[in-house]
VMD Tcl script that draws the C-alpha trace (Angstrom):
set ca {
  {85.97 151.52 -14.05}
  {82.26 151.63 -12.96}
  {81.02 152.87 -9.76}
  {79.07 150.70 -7.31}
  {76.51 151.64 -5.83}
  {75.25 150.03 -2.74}
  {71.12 148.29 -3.46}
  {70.72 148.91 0.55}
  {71.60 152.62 1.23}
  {72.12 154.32 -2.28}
  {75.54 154.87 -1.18}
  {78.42 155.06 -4.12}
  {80.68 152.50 -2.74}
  {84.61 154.40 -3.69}
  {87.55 152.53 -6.25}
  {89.28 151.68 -2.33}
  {86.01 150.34 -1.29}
  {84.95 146.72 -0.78}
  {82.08 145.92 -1.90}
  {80.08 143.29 -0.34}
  {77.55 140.69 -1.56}
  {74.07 139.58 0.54}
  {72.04 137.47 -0.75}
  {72.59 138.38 -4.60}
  {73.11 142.16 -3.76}
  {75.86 144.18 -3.93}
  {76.27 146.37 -0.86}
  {78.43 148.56 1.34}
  {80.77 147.59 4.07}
  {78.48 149.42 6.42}
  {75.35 148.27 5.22}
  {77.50 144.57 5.89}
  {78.49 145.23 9.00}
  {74.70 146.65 10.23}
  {73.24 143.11 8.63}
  {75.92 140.91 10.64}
  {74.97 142.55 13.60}
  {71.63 142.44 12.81}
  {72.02 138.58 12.40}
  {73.86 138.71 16.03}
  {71.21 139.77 17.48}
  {68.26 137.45 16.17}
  {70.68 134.54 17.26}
  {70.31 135.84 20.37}
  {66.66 135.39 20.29}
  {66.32 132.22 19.92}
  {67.15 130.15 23.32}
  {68.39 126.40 23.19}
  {65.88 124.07 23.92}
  {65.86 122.78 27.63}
  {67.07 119.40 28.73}
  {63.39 119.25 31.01}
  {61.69 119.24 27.24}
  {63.40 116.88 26.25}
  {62.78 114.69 29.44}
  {59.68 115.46 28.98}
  {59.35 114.15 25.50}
  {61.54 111.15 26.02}
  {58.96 110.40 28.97}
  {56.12 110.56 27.00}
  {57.32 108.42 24.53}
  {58.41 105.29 26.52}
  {55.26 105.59 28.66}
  {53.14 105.57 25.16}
  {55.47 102.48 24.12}
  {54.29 100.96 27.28}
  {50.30 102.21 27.46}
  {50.28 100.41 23.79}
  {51.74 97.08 25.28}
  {49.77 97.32 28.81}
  {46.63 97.89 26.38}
  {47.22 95.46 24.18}
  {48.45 92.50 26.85}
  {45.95 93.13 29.69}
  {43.17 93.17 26.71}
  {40.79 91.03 28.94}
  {40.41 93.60 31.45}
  {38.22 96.59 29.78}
  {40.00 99.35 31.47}
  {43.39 99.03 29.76}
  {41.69 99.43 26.35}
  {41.72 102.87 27.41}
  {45.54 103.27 27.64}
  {45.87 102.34 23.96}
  {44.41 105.64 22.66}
  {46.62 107.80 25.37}
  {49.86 105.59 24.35}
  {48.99 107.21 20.51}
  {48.42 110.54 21.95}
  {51.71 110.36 24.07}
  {53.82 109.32 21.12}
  {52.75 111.74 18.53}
  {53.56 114.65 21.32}
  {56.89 112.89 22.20}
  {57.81 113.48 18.54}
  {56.96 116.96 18.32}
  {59.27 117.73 21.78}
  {61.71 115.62 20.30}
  {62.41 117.30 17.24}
  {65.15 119.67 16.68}
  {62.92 122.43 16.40}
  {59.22 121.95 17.39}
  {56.12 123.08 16.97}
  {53.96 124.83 19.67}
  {53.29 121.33 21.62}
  {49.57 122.25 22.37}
  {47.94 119.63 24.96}
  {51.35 119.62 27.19}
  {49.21 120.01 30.28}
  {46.25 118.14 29.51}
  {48.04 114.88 28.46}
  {49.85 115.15 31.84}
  {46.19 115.11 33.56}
  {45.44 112.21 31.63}
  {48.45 110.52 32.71}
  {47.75 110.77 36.08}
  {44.24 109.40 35.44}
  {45.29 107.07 33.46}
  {46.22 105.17 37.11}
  {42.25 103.59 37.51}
  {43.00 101.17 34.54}
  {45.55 99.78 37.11}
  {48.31 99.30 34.50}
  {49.18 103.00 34.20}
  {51.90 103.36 36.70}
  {54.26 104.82 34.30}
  {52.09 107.35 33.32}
  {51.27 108.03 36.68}
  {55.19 109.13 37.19}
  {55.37 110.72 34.09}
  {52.54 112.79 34.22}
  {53.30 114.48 37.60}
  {57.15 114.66 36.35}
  {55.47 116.38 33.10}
  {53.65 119.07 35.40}
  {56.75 119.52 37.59}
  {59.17 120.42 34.33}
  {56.28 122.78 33.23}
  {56.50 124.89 36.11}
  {60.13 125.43 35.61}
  {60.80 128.96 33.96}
  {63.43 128.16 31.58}
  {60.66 125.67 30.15}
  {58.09 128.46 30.49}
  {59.94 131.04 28.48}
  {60.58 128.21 25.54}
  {57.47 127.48 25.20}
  {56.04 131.11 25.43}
  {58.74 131.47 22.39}
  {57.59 128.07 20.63}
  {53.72 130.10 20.64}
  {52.67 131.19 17.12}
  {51.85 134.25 18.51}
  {55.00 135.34 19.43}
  {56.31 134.14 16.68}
  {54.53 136.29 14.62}
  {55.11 139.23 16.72}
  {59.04 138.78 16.49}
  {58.97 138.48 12.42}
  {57.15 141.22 12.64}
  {59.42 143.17 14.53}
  {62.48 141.93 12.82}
  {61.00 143.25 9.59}
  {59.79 146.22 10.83}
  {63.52 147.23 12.04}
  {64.92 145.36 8.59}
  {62.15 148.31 6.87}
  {63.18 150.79 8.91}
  {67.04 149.64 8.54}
  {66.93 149.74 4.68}
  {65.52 153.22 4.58}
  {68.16 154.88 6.41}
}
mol new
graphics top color blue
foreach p $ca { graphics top sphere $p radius 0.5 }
foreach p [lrange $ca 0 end-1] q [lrange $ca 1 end] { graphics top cylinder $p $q radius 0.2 }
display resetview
């Protein structure tokens, strides 16, 4: 009968042995177990996105809905012209919050601002309330800590961490 031999550790895996299969390689029952822990652990990483994001990007998009109509009704008045632009920009950033997993949402704050300004056209009341609600849910730290996680920054600094340990793991 031939001998096994684990692709992770080197280590002859016995007749009485299981041996195990990740990702196309055969490998130890310890080596397994390490790797399912391993996998544990960068489930535990990752956080569940908060409802207040997902206000937030539900928000955004009816009040972009409703700049776009505003703009495009009150089209006699110059000032609501204006709102059409910031209803595109609010919808295009409600579907990045709204996805299951987004991107960095870059702008978060400075679309709230805009919001808020966008009161002088005298048609933005909704994004008057939205805006302020925006820069309320962004001072809550649950929201703070998924978005420092959402940063491609950090993102890069966990992969690299996770395969520095998976390097370090495979030597061992």
């Amino acid at each position: 009968m031939k001998v096994e031999i684990c692709e992770n550790c080197g280590a002859e895996i016995g007749k009485l042995e299981r041996a195990f299969i990740q990702e196309g390689h055969i490998i130890c029952s310890k080596c397994s177990e390490r790797m399912r822990a391993e996998a544990k652990q960068l489930s535990a990483l990752t956080i569940s996105k908060p409802g207040k994001v997902t206000a937030i990007g539900g928000m955004r998009l009816g009040a972009g809905v409703c700049n776009i109509l505003a703009g495009l009704v009150c089209y006699w008045f110059v000032l609501p012209l204006l709102l059409i632009p910031l209803g595109i920009v609010e919808i295009i950033s409600a579907s990045n919050l709204l996805k299951a997993e987004p991107d960095y949402p870059s702008g978060l704050k400075t679309i709230a601002i805009l919001e808020i300004v966008a009161i002088v056209t005298l048609a933005g009341w909704i994004s008057l309330a939205v805006g302020i609600l925006t820069l309320v849910f962004l001072g809550d730290p649950r929201v703070k800590k998924y978005l420092d996680l959402l940063s491609t920054e950090n993102r890069q600094e966990v992969s690299s961490t996770i395969q520095d340990d998976t390097s370090s793991f495979e030597h061992n």
